[in-house]
N, C-alpha and C positions, 0 to 999 in steps of 0.2 A: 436389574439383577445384581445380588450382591455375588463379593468375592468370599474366599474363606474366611475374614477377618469377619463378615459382616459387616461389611460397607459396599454399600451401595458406586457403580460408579457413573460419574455422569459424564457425556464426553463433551468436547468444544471443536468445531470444525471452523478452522481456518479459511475462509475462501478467498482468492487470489484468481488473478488473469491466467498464468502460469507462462512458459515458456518451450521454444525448443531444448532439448539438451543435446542435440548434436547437430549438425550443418546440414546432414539428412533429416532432419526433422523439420527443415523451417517449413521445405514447402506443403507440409499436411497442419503443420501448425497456420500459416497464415490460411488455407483454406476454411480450418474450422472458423479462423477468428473472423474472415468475412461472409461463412454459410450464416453469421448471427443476427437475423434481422432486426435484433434491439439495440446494434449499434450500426449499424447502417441497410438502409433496405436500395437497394440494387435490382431496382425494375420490378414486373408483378412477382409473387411470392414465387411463383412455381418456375418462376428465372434465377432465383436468388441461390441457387446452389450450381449451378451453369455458370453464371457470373463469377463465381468466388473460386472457382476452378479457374479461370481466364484469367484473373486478376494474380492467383496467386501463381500460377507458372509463368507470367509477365513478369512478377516480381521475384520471384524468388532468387533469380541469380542476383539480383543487386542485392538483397538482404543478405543472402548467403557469405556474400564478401563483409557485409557489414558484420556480420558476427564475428568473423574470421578475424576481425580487428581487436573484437574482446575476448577472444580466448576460444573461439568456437562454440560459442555455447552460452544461453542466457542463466545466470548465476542465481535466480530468483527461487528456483525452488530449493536449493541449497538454503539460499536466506530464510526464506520461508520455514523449513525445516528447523533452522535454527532460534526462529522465534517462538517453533513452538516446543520444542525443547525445554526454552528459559521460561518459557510462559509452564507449561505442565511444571517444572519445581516451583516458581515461586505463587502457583494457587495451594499447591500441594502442603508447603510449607504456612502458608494461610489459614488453609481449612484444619491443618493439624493444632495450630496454636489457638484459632477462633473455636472450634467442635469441642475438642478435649475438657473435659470436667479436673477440675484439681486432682494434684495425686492424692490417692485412697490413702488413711495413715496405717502403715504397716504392721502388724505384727509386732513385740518386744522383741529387737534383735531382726526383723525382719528386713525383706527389701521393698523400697516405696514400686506402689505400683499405678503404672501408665495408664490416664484413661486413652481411647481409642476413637478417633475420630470417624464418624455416623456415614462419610461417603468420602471418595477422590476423584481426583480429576484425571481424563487420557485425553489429548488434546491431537488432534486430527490436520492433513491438513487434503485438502480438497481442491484442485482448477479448472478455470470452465473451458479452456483451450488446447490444452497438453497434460501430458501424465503427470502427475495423477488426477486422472480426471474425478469430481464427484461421481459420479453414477461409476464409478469402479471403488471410491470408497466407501458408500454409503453401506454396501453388502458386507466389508471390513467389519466397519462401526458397530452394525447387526449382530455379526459374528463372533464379536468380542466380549456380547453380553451387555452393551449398552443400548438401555430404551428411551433415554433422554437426551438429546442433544443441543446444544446453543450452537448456534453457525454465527459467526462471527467474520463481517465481510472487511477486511485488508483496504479498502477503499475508504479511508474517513470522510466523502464529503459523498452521501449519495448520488446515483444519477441508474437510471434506467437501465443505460449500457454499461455498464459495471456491476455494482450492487445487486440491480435490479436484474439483470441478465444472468446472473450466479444462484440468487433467491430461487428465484423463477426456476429454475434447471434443478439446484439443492430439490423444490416442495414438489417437480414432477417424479426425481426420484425413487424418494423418501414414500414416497402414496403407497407403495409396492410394500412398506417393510412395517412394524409396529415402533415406531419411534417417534416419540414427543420432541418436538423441533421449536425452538425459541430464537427468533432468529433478529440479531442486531445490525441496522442496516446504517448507523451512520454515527459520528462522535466527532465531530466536523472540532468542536469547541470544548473538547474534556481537558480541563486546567494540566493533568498532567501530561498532555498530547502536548500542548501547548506549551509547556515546560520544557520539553523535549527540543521541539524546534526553536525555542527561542537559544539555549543551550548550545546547540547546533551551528546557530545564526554566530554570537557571540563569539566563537571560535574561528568560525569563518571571517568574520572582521580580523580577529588576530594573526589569522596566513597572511593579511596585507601587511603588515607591519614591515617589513623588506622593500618590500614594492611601493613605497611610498615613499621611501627614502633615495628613487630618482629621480633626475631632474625633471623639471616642468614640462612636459612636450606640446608647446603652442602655445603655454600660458591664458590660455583662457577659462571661465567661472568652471567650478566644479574639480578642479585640481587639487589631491591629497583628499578628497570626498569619499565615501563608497556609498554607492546607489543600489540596493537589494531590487532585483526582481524577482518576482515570485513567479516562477513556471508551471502550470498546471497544462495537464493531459487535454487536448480539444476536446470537444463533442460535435456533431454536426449542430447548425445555429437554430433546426428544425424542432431538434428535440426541450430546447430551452424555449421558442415559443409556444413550446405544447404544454408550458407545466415543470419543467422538468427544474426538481430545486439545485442542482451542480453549480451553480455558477453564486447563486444567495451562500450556501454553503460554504465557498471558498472565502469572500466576500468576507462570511463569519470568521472564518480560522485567523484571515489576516487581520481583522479586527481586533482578534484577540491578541495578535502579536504585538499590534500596533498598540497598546494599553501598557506592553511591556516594556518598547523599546520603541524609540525616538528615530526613528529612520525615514530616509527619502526612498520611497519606493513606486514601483509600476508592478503590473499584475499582463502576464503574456500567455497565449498557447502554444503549444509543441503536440509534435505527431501527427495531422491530420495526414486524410487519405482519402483518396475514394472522387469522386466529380462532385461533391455537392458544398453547399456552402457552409464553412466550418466557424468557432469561433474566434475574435479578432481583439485583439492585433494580435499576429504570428511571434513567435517570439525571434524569428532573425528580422521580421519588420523593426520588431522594439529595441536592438541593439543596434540597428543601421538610426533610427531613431534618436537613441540615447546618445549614439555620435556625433550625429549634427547638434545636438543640444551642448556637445564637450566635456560628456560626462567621461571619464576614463579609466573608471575602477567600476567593475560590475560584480556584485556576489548574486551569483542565483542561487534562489531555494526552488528546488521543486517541488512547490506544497503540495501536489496532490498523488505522491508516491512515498512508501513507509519503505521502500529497498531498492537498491543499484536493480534495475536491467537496461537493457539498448537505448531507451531513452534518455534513461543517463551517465551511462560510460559510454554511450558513441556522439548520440544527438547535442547532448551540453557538452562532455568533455571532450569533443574531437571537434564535431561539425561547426556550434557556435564558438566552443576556442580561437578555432584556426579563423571564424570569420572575425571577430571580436579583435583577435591579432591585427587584421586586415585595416581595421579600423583606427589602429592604435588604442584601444582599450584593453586593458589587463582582469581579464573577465576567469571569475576562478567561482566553485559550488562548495554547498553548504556540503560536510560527509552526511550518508545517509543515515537514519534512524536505526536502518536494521534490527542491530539488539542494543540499542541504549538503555542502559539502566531506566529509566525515566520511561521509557516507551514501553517495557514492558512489563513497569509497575502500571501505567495506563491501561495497557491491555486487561491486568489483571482486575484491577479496579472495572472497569468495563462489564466484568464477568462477573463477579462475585456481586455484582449489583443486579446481573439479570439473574443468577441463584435465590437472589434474595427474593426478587420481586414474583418469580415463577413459585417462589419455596420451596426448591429443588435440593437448597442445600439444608434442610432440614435431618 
C-alpha cells in the first residue's frame, strides 16, 4: 500500500526474547518463556504448561529480587526500541539517496526539483515473551498499511529456541493477515557485526589499562595478560545433538574475530535452567577454571546477545564479578552493541540486502 507521496512502505520487524517491564511481570513472563516447548520440553506436551506455572511461581521471588538489582525491570525493550529507531533512519536515509534519480534541471530562474524515492521503510519491533508481543503486532503492521514485511531475528547465531521459536510464532501469526513475510534468521558472520564486536573487544582491553598497573598477585604465568571469554546463552545439549546449528554458529562469529585480533581466549555458557542437560563448560566453571590456570584478567564478551538484559547486568556484572573477585581475577565485559554505529549499519546492510534479493525495494 502506498502513502500520499506514492511510496510504497515496506516494514522490518525486529524479533527479540523480550522482557518483564516491571517486577509484576516477571512471573507471567517466565511462565510464557517456559510454556515454550522449543526451548525446553517439560515432560509430555499436555504437562508442559502445569510445569511452567510450577516452575515459574518456585522462581519467581528469587528473579524478582534479581531484577530489583537492575533497576526493576529488564531494559531490553527500551534497547530494542532504540535500535530500531536508528535502524528506520539510517534505511531511510539509504533508500532516499539509492531510489532518488538526479535533480530534474529546472526552469531559467527556477528551483531544482527533488526526485522522490519509490518506497520507505517503518521498522517494527516484536517479542515472543512479553509485550510487545508478535501476535499483538502483527495486526499493528496490518493496520498501518504494510503488506510486506522482513522479520529480522535479534539472535545473530540461529538456534531453534530463539530464532526458530519467534519465526515459528511471527509465520503462525501472520497466516491470519495478507502480508509477505521475508524472514532473516541468522548473520552469525556479517563483517560489519563483526566490526562491531571487535570494536567493542578493543576498548574493552583499554578499561584494563589501570588495573594492570598493580602489583603481581602470586607472580604466577599469565600476569598483566587479558584472557577474552566469550559467553554465549546455553541451550539444552539435546537440541545441538538434534541438528541444531547454535553452537557451529558461534564457533563462526568467533572465528571471525579471531582473523582480527590475536587473543587468548575460551568459549563458556551462561543461563541454563530447567533439569536437563545443558551446554558445557558453565561459564562460572570457566572462571573457577581460568584461576587455577592464574589467569587474572578476564574480559567477557557476550557473543551471543546484541543488548544489556539480566544476563548481563546481573549474571556477568554482579554474579560472575563478585565470584571472579573471589578468585582474585579482575574480570570486567565488553559494553554492549546496543546502538553502535557499526551495528546498526550491519543491521541496515542486513536489510537492504534481503530488499534487494525479494525486489521489494524496487
Amino acid at each position: 500500500m502506498k502513502d500520499k507521496t506514492g511510496r510504497e512502505t515496506i516494514g522490518v520487524l525486529l524479533l527479540n526474547l523480550g522482557g518483564p517491564d516491571s517486577i509484576q511481570a516477571v512471573k507471567p513472563f517466565l511462565y510464557n518463556l517456559f510454556s515454550d516447548r522449543q526451548i525446553i520440553r517439560l515432560g509430555p506436551k499436555f504437562l508442559q504448561k502445569p510445569f511452567a506455572w510450577l516452575i515459574s511461581t518456585i522462581r519467581s521471588k528469587k528473579t524478582e529480587g534479581l531484577y530489583s538489582l537492575i533497576g526493576g525491570k529488564s531494559p531490553i525493550f527500551d534497547i530494542t526500541t532504540a535500535q530500531a529507531k536508528a535502524l528506520e533512519k539510517a534505511l531511510n536515509n539509504e533508500l532516499e539517496v539509492e531510489e532518488s534519480p538526479p535533480p530534474i534541471p529546472p526552469p531559467r530562474g527556477g528551483r531544482v526539483r527533488e526526485g522522490v524515492a519509490g518506497v520507505k521503510v517503518k521498522v517494527f519491533v516484536g517479542m515472543r515473551y512479553w509485550h510487545p508481543f508478535i501476535e499483538e503486532v502483527i495486526p499493528e503492521i496490518y493496520n498501518s498499511g504494510v503488506r510486506k514485511l522482513i522479520a529480522l531475528s535479534l539472535y545473530p547465531q540461529y538456534s531453534l529456541a530463539t530464532s526458530g521459536s519467534s519465526i515459528s510464532k511471527l509465520k503462525e501469526v501472520v497466516s491470519k493477515y495478507k502480508i509477505k513475510v521475508f524472514s532473516i534468521q541468522s548473520w552469525y558472520n556479517h563483517p560489519l557485526y563483526i566490526e562491531a564486536l571487535v570494536d567493542v573487544i578493543k576498548k574493552g582491553f583499554d578499561s584494563f589499562t589501570p588495573a594492570l598497573t598493580l602489583p603481581p598477585r602470586g607472580g604466577g604465568k599469565g600476569e598483566g595478560d587479558i584472557h577474552v571469554l566469550f559467553s554465549a546463552h546455553s541451550l539444552p545439549q539435546k537440541l545441538i545433538d538434534e541438528g541444531d546449528p547454535y553452537v557451529e554458529q558461534i564457533m563462526g562469529t568467533i572465528n571471525e574475530i579471531t582473523k582480527r585480533l590475536d587473543i587468548k581466549w575460551d568459549l563458556s555458557y551462561q543461563s541454563k535452567s530447567g533439569p536437563v542437560r545443558w551446554l558445557e563448560p558453565s561459564t562460572d566453571e570457566k572462571i573457577k577454571e581460568l584461576a587455577g590456570k592464574e589467569v587474572r584478567n578476564v574480559l567477557v564478551v557476550p557473543i551471543s546477545f546484541v543488548s544489556d538484559h539480566i544476563e548481563t547486568l546481573y549474571e556477568i556484572d554482579i554474579l560472575y564479578r563478585q565470584m571472579a573477585d573471589g578468585y582474585g581475577i579482575n574480570l570486567r565485559r565488553t559494553k554492549p552493541l546496543n546502538t553502535h554505529p557499526v551495528f546498526i549499519e550491519a543491521l541496515k546492510d542486513i536489510t537492504m540486502k534481503s530488499m534487494k534479493e525479494t525486489e521489494w525495494g524496487k
